[in-house]
N, C-alpha and C positions, 0 to 999 in steps of 0.2 A: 639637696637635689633628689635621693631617694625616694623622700615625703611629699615632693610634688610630682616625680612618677606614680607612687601609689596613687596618691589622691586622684590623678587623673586617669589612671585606667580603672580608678571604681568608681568615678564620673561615666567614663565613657560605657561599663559596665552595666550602670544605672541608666542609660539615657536607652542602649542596644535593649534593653527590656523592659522598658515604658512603651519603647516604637514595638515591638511584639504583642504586647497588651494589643495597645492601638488599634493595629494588624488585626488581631486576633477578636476583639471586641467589635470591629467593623464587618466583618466577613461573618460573623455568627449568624443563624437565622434561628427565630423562633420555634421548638420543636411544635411540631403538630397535631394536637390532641383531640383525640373522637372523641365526643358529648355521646348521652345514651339519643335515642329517637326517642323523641317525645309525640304524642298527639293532641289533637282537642279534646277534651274529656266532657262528653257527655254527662250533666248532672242529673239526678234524678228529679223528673217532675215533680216542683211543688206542689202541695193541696195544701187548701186551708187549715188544718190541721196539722201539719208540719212547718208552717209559717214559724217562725223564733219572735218572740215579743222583740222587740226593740228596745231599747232601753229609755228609761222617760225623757222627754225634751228632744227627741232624734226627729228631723224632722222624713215625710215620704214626700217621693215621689213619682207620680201615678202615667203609666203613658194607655190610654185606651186604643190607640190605634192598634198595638202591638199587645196591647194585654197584658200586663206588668206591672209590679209596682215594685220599689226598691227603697230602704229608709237607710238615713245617712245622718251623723250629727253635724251639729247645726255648724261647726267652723267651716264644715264642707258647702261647696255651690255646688247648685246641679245648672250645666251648662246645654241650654237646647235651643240657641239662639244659632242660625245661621253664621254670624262671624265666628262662633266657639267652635262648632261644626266642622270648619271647612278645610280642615287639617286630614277631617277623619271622614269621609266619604258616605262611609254605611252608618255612622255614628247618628244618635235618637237621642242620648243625652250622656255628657262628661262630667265627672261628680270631681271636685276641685278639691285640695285643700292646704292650697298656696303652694308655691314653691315655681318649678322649670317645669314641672310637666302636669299632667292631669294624672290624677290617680289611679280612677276607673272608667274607661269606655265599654260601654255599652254598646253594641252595633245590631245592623238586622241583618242577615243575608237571604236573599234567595235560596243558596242551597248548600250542602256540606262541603261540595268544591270549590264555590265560591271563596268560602272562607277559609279552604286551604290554600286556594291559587294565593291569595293573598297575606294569610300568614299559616305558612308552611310549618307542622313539627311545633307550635308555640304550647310550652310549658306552662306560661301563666294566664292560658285563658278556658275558663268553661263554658258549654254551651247545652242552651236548651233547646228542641224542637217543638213550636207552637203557632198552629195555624198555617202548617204549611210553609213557616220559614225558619229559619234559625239563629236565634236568640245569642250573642257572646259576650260573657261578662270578660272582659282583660283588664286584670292587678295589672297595670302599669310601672307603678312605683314599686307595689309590692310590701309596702309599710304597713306592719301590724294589726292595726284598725281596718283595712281596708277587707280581712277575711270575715271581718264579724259583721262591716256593713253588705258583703258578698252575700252572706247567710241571710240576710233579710230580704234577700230576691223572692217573689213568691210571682207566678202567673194569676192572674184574675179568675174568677169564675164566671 
């Protein structure tokens, strides 16, 4: 009789602090952590001479409207069809290279506030000013390759 006293008040022991856990795991809230402020970061104008070779077989590609050219290797698409577009509003061309999202957008804006109204404090995107508009490269992914095809951004002459 003793043994199943015990037993049962360190059952009931065990159960009174599974339900506290429970309790306690349900009522927690996530602590809430400041990031630093981040901005868009102005790149510095490319010139011809500062262009990075590409590496061989990379293919470009060239937009004249906007004045640009960007090379990317060949598993990548560059997406500048209206259907690929239409996620991305400001977007000229989406450079691909498989997966759930686009790698690199490309966008144009009219102006610096434009493209903070719209992405506020973003970490992963540069931007150029050319022609009176402004140019924004956004790592999307943020995958390795995408800093070296970033560097082969160069404006036209």
């Amino acid at each position: 009789m003793r043994k199943t006293a015990n037993l049962l008040f360190f059952l009931l022991i065990l159960i009174l602090t599974a339900c506290q856990v429970s309790v306690d795991m349900g009522n927690s809230k996530p602590e809430a952590t400041s990031l630093p402020a981040a901005t868009n970061t102005p790149m510095p104008l490319p010139t011809e001479t500062q262009k990075p070779a590409a590496p061989d077989g990379w293919l470009t590609y060239q937009n004249t409207l906007y004045g640009f050219e960007i090379s990317y290797p060949p598993e990548f698409q560059s997406l500048d069809d209206q259907d690929s577009l239409s996620g991305w509003p400001n977007a000229v061309v989406l450079l691909y290279n498989g997966g759930q999202s686009y790698d690199i957008a490309i966008q144009v804006w009219d102006s610096q506030a434009d493209l903070d109204a719209n992405f506020p404090n973003e970490a992963r995107m540069q931007t150029v000013s050319a022609n009176g508009k402004i140019i924004s490269l956004f790592n999307v992914t943020q995958e390795p390759e995408n800093a070296a095809v970033i560097a082969t951004f160069r404006l036209l002459p």
